[in-house]
RODO-2510 file (C-alpha; in nm, 4 decimals, decimal comma):
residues 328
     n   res          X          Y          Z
     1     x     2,1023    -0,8277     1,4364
     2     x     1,8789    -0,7805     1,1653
     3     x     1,5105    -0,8450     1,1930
     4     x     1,3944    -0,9356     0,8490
     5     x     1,0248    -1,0599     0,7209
     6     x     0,9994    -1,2540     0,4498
     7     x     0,5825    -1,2439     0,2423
     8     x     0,6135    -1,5496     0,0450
     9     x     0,8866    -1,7311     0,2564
    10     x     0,8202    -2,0560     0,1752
    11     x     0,8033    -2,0515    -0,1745
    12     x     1,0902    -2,0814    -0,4689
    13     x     1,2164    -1,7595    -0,3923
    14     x     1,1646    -1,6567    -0,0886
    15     x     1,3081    -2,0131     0,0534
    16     x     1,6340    -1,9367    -0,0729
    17     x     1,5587    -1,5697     0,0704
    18     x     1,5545    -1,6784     0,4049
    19     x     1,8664    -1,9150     0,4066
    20     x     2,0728    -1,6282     0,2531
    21     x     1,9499    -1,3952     0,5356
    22     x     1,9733    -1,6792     0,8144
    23     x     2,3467    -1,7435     0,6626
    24     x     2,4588    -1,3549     0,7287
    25     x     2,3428    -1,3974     1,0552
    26     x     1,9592    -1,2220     1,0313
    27     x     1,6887    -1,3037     1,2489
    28     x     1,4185    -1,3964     0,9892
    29     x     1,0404    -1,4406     1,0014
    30     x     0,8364    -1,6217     0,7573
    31     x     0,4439    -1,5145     0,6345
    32     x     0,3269    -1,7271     0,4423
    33     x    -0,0212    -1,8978     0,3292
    34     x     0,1032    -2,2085     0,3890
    35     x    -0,1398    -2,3847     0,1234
    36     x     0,1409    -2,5507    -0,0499
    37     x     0,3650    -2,7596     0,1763
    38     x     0,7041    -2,6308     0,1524
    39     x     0,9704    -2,8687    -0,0134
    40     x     1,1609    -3,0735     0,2709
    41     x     1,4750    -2,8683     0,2092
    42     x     1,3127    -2,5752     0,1909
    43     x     1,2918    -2,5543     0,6330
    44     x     1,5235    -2,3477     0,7570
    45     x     1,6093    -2,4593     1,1494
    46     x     1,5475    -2,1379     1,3593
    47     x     1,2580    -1,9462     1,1377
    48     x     0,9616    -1,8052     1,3044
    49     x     0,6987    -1,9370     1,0448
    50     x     0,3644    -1,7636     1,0804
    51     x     0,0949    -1,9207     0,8739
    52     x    -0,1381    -1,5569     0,7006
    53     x    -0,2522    -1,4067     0,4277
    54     x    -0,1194    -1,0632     0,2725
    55     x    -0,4783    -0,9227     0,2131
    56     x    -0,5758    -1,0090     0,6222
    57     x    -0,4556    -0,6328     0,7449
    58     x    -0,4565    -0,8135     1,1112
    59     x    -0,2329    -1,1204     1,0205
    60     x     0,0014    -0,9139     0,8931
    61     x     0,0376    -0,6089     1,1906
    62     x     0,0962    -0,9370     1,3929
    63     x     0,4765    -1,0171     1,2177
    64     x     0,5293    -0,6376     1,0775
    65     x     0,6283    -0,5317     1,4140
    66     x     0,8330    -0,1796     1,5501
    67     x     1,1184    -0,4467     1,6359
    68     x     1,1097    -0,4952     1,2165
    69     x     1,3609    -0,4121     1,0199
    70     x     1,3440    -0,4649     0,6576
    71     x     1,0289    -0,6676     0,4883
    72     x     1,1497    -0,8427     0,1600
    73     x     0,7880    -0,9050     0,0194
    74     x     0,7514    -1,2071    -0,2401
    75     x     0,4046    -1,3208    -0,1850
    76     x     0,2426    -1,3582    -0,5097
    77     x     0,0111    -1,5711    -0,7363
    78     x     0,2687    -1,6130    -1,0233
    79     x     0,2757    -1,8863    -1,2828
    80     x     0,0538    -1,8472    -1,6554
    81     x    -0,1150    -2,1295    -1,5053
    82     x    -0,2304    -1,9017    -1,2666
    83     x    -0,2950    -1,6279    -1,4541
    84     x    -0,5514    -1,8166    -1,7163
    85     x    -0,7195    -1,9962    -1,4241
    86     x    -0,7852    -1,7759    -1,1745
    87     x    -0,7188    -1,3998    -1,2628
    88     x    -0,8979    -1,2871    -0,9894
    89     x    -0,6709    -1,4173    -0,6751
    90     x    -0,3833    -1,2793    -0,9069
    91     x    -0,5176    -0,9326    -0,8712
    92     x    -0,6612    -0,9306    -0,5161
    93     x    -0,3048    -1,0541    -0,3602
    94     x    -0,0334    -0,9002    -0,5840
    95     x    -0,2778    -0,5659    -0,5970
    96     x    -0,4531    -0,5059    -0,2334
    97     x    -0,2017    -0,7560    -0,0411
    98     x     0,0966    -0,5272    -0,1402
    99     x    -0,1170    -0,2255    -0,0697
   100     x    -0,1224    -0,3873     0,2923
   101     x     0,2217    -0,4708     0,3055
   102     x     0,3444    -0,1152     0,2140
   103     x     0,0385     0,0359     0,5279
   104     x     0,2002    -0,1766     0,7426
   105     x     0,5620    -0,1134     0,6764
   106     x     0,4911     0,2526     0,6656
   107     x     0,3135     0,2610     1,0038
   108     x     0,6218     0,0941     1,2324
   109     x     0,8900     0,2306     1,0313
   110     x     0,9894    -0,0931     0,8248
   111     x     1,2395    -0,0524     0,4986
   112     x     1,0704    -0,2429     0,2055
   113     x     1,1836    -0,4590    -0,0470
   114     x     0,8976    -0,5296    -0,3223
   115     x     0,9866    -0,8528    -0,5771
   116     x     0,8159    -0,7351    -0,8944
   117     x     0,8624    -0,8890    -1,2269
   118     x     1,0048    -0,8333    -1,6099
   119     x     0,6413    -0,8514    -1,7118
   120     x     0,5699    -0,5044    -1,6495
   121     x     0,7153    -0,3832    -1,9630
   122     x     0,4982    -0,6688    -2,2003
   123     x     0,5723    -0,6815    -2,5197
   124     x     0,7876    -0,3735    -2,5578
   125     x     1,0359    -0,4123    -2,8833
   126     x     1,2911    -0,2301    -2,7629
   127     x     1,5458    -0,4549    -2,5729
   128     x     1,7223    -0,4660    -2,3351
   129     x     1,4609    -0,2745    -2,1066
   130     x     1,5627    -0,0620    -1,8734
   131     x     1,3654     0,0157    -1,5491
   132     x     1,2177     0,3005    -1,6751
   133     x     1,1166     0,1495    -2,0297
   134     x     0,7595     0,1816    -2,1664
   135     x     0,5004    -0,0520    -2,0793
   136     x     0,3329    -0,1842    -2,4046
   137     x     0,0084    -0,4093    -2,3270
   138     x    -0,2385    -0,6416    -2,4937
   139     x    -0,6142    -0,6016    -2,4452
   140     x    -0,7721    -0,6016    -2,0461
   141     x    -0,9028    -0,8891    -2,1793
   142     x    -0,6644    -1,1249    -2,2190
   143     x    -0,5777    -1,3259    -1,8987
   144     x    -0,2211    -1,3160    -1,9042
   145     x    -0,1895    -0,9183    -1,8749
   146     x    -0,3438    -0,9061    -1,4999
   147     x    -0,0129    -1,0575    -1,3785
   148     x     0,1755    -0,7772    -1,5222
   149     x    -0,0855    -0,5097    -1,4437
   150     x    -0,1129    -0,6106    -1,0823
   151     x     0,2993    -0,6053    -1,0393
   152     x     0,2628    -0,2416    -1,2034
   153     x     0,0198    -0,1239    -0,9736
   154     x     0,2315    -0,2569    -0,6799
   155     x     0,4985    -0,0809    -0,8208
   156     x     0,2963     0,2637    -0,8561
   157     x     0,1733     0,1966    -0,4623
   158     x     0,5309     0,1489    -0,3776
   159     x     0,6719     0,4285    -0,5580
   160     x     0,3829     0,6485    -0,4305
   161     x     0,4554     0,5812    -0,0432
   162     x     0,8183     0,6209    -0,1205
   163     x     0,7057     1,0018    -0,1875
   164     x     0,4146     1,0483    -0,0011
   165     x     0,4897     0,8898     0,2970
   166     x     0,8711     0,9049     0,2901
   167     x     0,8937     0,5614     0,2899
   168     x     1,2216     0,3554     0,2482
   169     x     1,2143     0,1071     0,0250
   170     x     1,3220     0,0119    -0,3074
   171     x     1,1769    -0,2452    -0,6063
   172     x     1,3218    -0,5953    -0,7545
   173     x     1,2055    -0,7124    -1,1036
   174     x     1,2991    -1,0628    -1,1572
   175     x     1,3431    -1,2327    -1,5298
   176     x     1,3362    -1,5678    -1,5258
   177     x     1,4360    -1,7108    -1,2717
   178     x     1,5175    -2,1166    -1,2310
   179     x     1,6510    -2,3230    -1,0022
   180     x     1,6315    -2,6092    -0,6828
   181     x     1,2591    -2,5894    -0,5255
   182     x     1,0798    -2,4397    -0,8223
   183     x     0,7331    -2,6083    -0,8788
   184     x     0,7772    -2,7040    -1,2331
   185     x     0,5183    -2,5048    -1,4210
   186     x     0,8230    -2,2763    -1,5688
   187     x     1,0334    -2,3141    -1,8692
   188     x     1,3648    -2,4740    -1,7038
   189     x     1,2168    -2,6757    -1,4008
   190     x     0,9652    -2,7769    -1,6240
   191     x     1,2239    -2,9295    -1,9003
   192     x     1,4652    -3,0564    -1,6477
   193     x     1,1226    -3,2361    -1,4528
   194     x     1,0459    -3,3805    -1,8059
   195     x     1,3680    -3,4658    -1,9461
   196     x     1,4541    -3,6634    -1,5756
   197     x     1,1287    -3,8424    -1,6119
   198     x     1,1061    -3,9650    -1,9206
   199     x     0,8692    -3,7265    -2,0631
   200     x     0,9005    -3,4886    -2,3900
   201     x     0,9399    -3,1177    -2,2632
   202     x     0,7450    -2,8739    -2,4382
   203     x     0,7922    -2,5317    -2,6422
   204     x     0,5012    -2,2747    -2,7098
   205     x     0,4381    -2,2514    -3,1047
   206     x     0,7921    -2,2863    -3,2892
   207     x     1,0495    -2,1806    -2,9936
   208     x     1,2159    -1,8447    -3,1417
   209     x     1,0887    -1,6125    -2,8356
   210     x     1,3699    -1,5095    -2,6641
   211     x     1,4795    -1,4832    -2,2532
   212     x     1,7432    -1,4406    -2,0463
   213     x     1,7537    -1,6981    -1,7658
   214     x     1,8552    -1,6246    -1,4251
   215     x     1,9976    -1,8697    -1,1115
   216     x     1,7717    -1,8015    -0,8599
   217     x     2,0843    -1,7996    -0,6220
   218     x     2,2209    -1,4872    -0,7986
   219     x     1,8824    -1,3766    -0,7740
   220     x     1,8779    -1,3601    -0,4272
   221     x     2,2121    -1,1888    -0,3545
   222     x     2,1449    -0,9612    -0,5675
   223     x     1,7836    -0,8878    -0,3461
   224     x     2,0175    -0,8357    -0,0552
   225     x     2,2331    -0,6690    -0,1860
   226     x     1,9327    -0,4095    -0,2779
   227     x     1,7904    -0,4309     0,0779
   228     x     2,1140    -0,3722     0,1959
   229     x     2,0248     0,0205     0,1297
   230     x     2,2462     0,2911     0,0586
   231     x     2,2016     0,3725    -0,3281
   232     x     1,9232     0,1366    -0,3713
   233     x     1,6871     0,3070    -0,1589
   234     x     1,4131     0,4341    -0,3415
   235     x     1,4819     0,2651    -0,6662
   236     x     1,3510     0,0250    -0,8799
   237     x     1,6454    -0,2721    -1,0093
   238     x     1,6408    -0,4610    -1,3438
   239     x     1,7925    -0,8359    -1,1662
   240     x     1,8502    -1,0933    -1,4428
   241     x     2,0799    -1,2539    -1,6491
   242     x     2,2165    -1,0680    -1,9737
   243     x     2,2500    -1,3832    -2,1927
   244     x     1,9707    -1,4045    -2,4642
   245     x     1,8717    -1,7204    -2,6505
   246     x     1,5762    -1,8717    -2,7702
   247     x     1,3505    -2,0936    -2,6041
   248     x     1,4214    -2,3472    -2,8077
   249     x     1,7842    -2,3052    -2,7603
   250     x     1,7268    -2,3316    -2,4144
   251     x     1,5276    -2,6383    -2,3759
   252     x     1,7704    -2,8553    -2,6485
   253     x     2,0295    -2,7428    -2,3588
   254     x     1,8136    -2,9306    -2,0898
   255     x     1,8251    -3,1816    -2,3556
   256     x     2,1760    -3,2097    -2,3790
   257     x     2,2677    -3,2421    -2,0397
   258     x     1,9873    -3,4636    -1,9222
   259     x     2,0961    -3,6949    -2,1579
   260     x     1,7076    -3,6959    -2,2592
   261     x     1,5835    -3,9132    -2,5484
   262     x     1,2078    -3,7864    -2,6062
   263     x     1,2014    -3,5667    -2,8266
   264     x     1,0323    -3,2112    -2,7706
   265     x     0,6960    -3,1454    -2,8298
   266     x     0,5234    -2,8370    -2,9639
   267     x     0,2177    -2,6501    -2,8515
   268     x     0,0425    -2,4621    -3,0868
   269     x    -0,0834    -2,1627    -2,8134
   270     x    -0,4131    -2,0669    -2,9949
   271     x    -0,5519    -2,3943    -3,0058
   272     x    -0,4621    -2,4691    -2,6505
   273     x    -0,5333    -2,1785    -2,4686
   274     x    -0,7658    -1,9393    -2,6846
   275     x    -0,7475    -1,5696    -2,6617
   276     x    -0,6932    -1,5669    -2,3305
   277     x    -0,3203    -1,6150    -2,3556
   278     x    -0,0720    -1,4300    -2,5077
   279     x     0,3020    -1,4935    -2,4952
   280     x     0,5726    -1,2144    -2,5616
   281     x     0,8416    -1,2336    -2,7896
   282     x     1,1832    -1,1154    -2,6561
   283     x     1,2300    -1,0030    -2,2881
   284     x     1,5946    -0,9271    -2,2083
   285     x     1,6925    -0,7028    -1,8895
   286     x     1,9223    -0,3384    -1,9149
   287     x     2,1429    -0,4281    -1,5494
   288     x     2,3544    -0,1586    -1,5714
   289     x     2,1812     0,0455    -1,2884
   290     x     2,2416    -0,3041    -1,1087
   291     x     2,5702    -0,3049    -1,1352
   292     x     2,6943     0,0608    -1,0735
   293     x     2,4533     0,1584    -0,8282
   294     x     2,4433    -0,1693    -0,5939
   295     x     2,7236    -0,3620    -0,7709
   296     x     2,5622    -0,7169    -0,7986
   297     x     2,5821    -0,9213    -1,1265
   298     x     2,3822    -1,2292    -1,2333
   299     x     2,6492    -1,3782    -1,4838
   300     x     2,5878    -1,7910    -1,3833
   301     x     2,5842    -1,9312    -1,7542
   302     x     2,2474    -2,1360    -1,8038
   303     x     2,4679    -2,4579    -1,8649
   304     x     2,6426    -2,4036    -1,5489
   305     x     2,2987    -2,3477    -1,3639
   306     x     2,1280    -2,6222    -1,5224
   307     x     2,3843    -2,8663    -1,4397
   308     x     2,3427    -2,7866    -1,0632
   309     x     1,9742    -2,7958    -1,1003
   310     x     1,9820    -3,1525    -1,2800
   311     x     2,2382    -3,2826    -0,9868
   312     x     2,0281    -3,1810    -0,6973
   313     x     1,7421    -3,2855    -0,8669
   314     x     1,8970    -3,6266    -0,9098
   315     x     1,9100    -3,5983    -0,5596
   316     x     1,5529    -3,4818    -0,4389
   317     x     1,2848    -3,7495    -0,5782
   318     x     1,0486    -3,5811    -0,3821
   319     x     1,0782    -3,2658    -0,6036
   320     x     1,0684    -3,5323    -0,9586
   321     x     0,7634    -3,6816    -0,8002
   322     x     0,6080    -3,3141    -0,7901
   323     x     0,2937    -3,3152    -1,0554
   324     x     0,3463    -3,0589    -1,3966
   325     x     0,0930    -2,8467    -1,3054
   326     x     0,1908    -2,6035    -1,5796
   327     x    -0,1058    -2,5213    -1,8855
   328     x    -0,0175    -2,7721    -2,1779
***
């Protein structure tokens, strides 16, 4: 049997994470902050759940144990919500908590599975990216680029123990991922949260920025499939969905199959959120390395994956009753 920890367990992610693992048959345990109470569907009968903090070097020795296997590590502060309020915590956990993580791992012998994110490429023109594309960056002062300099430094730690320390492990990037559980501060929870209460959803300036949107349940077989080794060890794996459309395009979808009468609302991103903010316009993922190297696909159409999101939703008021915490 597999021992498996899972950083950020009882979050979006990681929550599906750990019933994927739990379904194969893996023994799992949780480390999480647990600041946010985790969604009543999102408790998983069986889980050791320790209560920590990445950057405390002691809480985490006391779960990364010799009798550990793999470590998937999610724990992040992600969200732009998060990024224009409080840069800092972004930094400090995605930055030194990894660093932690990987010192840990290293020292009992622990393969490593680091979630990183599409962001680390910015606003490169050249799409689809690949995982080796250039990184092209707004100013160090503009909030919204710590997210996606933190992930990159995670991902230079990562890759640097993988050849300084021999260590096995390999790296995720996620792009855009949706689905059941997600706190809606995030383009498709978000709409489908509006749209099933009543409420306008919202597009940034006129909607033409482009994305790719992702089911967070081929998102996570795909992460196993990747910590599943062989190939994967020791590199870094594009996950997302190949499909591009607008935002716009993607939000009169929610529309459509919410059967939402509000209208949608513009924001006009300067006046709202100054210069700290800066949005990107086209991010759309190269998964061929993916799909020869680990074979795993992420092909769920967005209509198909929104329509399962708007049933269950239907079916969880708790989740509908969850405050839009996203910037607005």
């Amino acid at each position: 049997m597999t021992h498996a920890v899972v950083t950020g367990g009882r979050g979006f992610v990681g929550s599906h994470l750990v019933d994927c693992l739990l379904e194969r048959g893996d023994r799992v345990t949780v480390f999480d902050t647990g600041r946010r109470v985790s969604p009543p569907d999102g408790r998983s009968p069986g889980v050791r759940v320790v209560t920590g903090d990445i950057r405390d070097v002691d809480g985490l020795a006391s779960v990364i144990t010799e009798d550990v296997d793999i470590v998937y590590h999610l724990a992040a502060v992600v969200g732009v919500d998060r990024y224009l309020s409080a840069p800092l915590d972004v930094i400090d956990t995605n930055f030194i908590g990894t660093r932690n993580v990987l010192e840990q791992a290293s020292r009992v012998g622990a393969r490593v599975i680091l979630a990183s994110t599409s962001e680390v490429s910015g606003m490169n023109p050249s799409v689809p990216w690949t995982e080796d594309a250039d990184r092209i960056l707004g100013s160090t002062s503009i909030n919204r680029w710590s997210y996606s300099s933190s992930k990159a430094l995670a991902e230079h730690l990562t890759f640097a123990f993988i050849r300084q320390r021999g260590l096995d492990a390999s790296i995720v990037r996620y792009f855009n991922l949706y689905g059941p559980r997600q706190r809606p501060a995030f383009l498709i929870s978000r709409t489908v949260h509006r749209c099933l209460n009543g409420l306008a959803p919202v597009v940034y300036d006129d909607g033409r920025q482009t994305r790719t949107f992702t089911s967070v349940h081929d998102a996570v077989a795909a992460t196993v499939r990747v910590g599943d080794g062989g190939a994967a060890v020791g590199e870094c794996f594009n996950i997302g969905n190949s499909t591009e459309m607008t935002v716009r395009e993607a939000v009169e979808l929610v529309v459509e199959l919410t059967g939402s009468t509000a209208g949608i609302t513009s924001i006009d991103t300067g006046a709202s959120f100054g210069e700290t903010y800066q949005d990107l316009g086209r991010r759309v993922p190269d998964t061929t390395k993916l799909k020869s190297l680990v074979g795993a696909r992420c092909d769920t159409s967005l209509r198909e994956g929104v329509t399962r999101l708007v049933e269950w939703a239907s079916e969880h008021p708790w989740w509908l009753e969850l405050e839009d915490d996203s910037p607005a």
